[in-house]
Backbone as numpy.savetxt, mean C-alpha at the origin, in Angstrom:
# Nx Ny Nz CAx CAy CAz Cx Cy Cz
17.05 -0.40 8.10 17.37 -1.70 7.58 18.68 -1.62 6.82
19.61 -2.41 6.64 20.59 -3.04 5.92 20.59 -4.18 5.43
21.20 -4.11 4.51 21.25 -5.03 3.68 22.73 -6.02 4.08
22.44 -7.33 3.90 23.19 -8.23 3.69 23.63 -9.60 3.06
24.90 -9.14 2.95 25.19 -9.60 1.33 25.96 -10.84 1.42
25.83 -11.58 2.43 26.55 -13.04 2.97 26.08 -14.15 2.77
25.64 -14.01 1.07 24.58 -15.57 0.46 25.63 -16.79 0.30
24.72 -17.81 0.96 25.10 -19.34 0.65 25.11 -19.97 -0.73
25.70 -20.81 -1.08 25.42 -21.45 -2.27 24.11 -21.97 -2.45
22.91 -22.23 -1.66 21.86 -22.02 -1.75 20.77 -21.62 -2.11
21.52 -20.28 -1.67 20.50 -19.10 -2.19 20.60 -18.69 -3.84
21.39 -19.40 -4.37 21.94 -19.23 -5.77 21.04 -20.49 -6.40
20.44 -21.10 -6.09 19.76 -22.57 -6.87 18.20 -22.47 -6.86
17.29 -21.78 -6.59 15.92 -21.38 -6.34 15.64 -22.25 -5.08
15.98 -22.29 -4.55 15.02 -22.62 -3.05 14.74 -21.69 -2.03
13.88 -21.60 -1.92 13.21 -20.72 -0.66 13.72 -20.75 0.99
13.53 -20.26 2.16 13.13 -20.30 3.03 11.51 -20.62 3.29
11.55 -20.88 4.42 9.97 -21.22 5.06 9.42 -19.82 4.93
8.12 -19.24 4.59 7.20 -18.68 4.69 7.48 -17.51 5.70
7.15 -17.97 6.91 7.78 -17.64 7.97 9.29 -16.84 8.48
10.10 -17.14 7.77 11.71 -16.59 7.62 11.77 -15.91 6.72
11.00 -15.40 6.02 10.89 -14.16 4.54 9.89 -13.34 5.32
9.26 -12.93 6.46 8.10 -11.82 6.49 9.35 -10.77 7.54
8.69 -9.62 6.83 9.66 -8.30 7.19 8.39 -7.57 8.27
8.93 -7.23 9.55 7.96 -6.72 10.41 9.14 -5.47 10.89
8.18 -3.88 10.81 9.16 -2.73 11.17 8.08 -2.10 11.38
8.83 -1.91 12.78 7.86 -0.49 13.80 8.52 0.93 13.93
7.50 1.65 13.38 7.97 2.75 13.27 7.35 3.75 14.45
7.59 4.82 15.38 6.45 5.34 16.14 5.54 6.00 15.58
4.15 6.88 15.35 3.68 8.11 14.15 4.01 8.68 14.46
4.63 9.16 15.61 5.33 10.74 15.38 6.72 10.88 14.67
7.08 10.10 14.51 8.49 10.16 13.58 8.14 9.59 12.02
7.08 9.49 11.41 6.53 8.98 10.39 6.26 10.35 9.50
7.32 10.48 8.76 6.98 11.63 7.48 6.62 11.23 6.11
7.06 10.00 5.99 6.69 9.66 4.76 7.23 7.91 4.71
6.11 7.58 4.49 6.18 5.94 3.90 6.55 5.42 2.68
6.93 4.74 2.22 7.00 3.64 0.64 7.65 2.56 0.78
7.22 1.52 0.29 7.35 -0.17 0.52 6.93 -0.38 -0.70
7.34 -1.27 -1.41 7.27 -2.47 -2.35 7.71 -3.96 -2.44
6.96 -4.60 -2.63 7.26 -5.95 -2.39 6.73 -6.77 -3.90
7.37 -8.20 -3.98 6.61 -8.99 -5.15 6.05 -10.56 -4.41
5.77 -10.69 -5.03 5.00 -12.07 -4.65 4.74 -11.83 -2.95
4.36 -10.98 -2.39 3.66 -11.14 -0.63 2.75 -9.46 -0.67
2.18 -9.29 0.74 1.42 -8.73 0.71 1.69 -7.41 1.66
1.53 -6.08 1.41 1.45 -5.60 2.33 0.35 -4.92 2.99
0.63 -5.30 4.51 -0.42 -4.49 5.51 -0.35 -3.78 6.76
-0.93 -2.84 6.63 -0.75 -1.61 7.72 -1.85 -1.60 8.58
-1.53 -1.56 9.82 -2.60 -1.02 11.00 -2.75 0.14 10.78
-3.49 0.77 11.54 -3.92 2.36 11.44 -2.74 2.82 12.09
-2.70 3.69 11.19 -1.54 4.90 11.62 -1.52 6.19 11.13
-0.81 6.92 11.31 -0.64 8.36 10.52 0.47 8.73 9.99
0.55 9.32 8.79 1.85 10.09 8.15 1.60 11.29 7.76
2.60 11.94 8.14 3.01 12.97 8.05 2.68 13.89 6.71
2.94 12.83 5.59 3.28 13.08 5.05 2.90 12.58 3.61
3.62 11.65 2.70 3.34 10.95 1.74 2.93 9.53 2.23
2.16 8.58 1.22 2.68 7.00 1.16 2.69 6.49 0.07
3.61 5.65 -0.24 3.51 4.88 -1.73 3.63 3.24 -1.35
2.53 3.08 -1.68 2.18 1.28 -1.80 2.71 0.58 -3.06
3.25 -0.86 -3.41 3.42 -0.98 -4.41 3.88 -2.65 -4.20
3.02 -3.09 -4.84 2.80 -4.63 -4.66 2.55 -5.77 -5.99
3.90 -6.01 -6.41 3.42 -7.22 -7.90 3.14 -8.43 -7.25
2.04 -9.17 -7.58 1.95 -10.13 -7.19 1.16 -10.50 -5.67
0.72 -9.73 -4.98 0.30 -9.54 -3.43 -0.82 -8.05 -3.47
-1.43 -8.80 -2.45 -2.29 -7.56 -2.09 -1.67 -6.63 -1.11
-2.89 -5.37 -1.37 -2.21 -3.81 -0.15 -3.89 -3.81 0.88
-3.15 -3.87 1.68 -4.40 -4.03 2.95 -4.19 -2.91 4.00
-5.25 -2.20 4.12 -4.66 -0.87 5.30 -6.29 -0.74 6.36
-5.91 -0.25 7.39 -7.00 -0.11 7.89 -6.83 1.18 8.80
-7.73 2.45 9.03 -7.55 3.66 9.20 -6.31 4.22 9.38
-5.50 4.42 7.96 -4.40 4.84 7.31 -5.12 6.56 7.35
-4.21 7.40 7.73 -4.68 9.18 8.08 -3.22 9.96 7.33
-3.53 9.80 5.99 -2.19 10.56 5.27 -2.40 12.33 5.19
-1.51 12.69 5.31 -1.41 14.34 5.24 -1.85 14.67 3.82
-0.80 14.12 3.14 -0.63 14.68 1.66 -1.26 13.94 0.43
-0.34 12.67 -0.05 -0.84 11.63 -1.20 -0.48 10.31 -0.64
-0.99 9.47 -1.36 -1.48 8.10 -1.38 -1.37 7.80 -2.26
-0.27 6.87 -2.61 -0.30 6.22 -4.29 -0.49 4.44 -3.72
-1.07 4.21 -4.39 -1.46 2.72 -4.31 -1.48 1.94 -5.69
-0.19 0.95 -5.83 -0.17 0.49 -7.07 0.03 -1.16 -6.80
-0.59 -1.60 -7.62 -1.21 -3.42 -7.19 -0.95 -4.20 -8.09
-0.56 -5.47 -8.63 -0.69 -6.13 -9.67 -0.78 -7.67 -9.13
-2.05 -8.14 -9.63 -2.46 -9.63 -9.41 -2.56 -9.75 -8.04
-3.55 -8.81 -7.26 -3.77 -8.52 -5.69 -5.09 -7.61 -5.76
-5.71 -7.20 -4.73 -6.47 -6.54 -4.75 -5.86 -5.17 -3.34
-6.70 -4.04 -3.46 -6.23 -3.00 -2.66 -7.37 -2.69 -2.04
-7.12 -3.27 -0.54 -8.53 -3.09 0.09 -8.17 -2.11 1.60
-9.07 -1.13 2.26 -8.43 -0.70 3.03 -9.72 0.88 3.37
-9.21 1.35 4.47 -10.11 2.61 5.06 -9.29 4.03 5.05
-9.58 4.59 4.70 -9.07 6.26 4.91 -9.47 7.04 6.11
-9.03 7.60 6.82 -9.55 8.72 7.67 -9.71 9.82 7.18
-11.05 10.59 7.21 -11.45 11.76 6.29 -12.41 11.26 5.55
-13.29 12.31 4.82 -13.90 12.20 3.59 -13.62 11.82 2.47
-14.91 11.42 1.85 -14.69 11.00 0.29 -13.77 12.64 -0.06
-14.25 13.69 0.08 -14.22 15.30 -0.39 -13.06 15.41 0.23
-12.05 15.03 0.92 -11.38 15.45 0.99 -9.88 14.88 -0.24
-10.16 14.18 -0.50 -9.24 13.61 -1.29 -9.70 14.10 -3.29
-8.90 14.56 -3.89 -8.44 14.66 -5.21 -8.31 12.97 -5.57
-9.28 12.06 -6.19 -9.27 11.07 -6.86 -8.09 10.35 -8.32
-7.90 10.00 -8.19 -7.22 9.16 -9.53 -7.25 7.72 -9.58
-7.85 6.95 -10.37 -7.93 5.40 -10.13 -8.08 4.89 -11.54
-7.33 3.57 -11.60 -7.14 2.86 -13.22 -7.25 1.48 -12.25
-8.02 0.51 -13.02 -8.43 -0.54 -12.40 -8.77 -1.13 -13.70
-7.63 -2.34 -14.26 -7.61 -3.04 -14.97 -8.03 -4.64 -15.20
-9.09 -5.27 -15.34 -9.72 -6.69 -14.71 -9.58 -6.94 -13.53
-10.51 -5.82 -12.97 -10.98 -5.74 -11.67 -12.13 -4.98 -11.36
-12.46 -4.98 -10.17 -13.45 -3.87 -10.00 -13.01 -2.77 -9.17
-14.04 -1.74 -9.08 -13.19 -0.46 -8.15 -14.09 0.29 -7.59
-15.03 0.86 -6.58 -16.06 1.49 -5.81 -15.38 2.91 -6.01
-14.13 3.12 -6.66 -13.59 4.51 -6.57 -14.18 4.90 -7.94
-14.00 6.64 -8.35 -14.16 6.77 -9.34 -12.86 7.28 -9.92
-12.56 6.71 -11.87 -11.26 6.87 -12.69 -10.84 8.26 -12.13
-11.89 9.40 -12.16 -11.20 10.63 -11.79 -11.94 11.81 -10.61
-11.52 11.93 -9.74 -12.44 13.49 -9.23 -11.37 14.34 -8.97
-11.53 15.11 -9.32 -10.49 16.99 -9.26 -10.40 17.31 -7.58
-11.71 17.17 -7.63 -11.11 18.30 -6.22 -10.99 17.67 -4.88
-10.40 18.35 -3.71 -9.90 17.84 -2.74 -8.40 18.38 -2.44
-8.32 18.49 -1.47 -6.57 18.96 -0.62 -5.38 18.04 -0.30
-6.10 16.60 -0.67 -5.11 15.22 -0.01 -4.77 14.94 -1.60
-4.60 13.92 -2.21 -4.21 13.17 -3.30 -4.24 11.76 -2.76
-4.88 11.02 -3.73 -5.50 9.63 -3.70 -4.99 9.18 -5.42
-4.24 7.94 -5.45 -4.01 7.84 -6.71 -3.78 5.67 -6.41
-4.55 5.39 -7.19 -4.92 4.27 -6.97 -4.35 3.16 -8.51
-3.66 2.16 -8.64 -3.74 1.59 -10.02 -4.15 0.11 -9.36
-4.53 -0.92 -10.22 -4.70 -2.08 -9.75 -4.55 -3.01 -11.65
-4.03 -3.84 -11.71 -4.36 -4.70 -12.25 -4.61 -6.00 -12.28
-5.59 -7.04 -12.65 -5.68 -8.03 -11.93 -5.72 -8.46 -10.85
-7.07 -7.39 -10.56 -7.35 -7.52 -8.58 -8.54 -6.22 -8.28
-9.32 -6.15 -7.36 -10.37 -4.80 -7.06 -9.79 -3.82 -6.25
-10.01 -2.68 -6.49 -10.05 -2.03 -5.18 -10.94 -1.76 -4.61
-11.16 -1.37 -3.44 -12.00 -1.19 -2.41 -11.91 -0.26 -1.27
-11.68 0.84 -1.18 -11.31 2.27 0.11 -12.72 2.78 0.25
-12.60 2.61 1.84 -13.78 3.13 2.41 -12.64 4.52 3.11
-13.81 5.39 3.61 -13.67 6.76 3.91 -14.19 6.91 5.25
-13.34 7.02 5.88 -13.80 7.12 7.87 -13.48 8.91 8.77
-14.61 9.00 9.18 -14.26 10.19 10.18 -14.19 9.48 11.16
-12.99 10.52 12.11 -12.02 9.76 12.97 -12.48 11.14 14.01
């Protein structure tokens, strides 16, 4: 992606585009996928099942993080505000090292578990989380 920097006098007064003309869609193949991170504010992000290599970092003010059999190598940071973080893992609960802070919300995870080989690190405020755990 690039950036471009050719704003109208428009875009300087708060008005939007349609809904529709603000959503960012990027295909990546998994075999060239080493490591993910996206952040967005006010919208949502969501992933089909895929695999990385490697890392992912989620990070969403204002919007929810939605994933569905997401298969990370390494860590998983998932950070949320005024959204909820709902979504499936490939692997075990046991395989993942836990971390989760869930601030007026709810969370099926627990604040801490030690052990595990992956890294799972979860924050939410003002919203639930919810990760289910899938063998694939």
């Amino acid at each position: 992606m690039t950036a471009v920097s050719d704003k109208e006098w428009t875009d300087y007064i708060g008005g939007k585009s349609a809904a529709g003309s603000r959503k960012i869609t990027l295909q990546v193949p998994d075999a060239l996928l080493t490591a993910l991170k996206l952040s967005t504010t006010n919208d949502d992000i969501s992933l089909p099942a895929m695999t990385v290599n490697g890392d992912v970092l989620l990070s969403s003010q204002g919007g929810s993080i939605v994933f569905e059999k997401l298969n990370v190598q390494n860590t998983i940071s998932l950070t949320s505000k005024n959204g909820d973080i709902t979504g499936s893992l490939v692997g075990s609960y046991d395989d993942y090292a836990i971390s989760c802070d869930s601030k007026k919300g709810e969370s099926n995870l627990p604040s801490s578990k030690e052990s595990g080989t992956k890294t799972l690190t979860a924050a939410n405020n003002n919203g639930d989380i919810h990760i289910e755990f899938i063998n694939e």
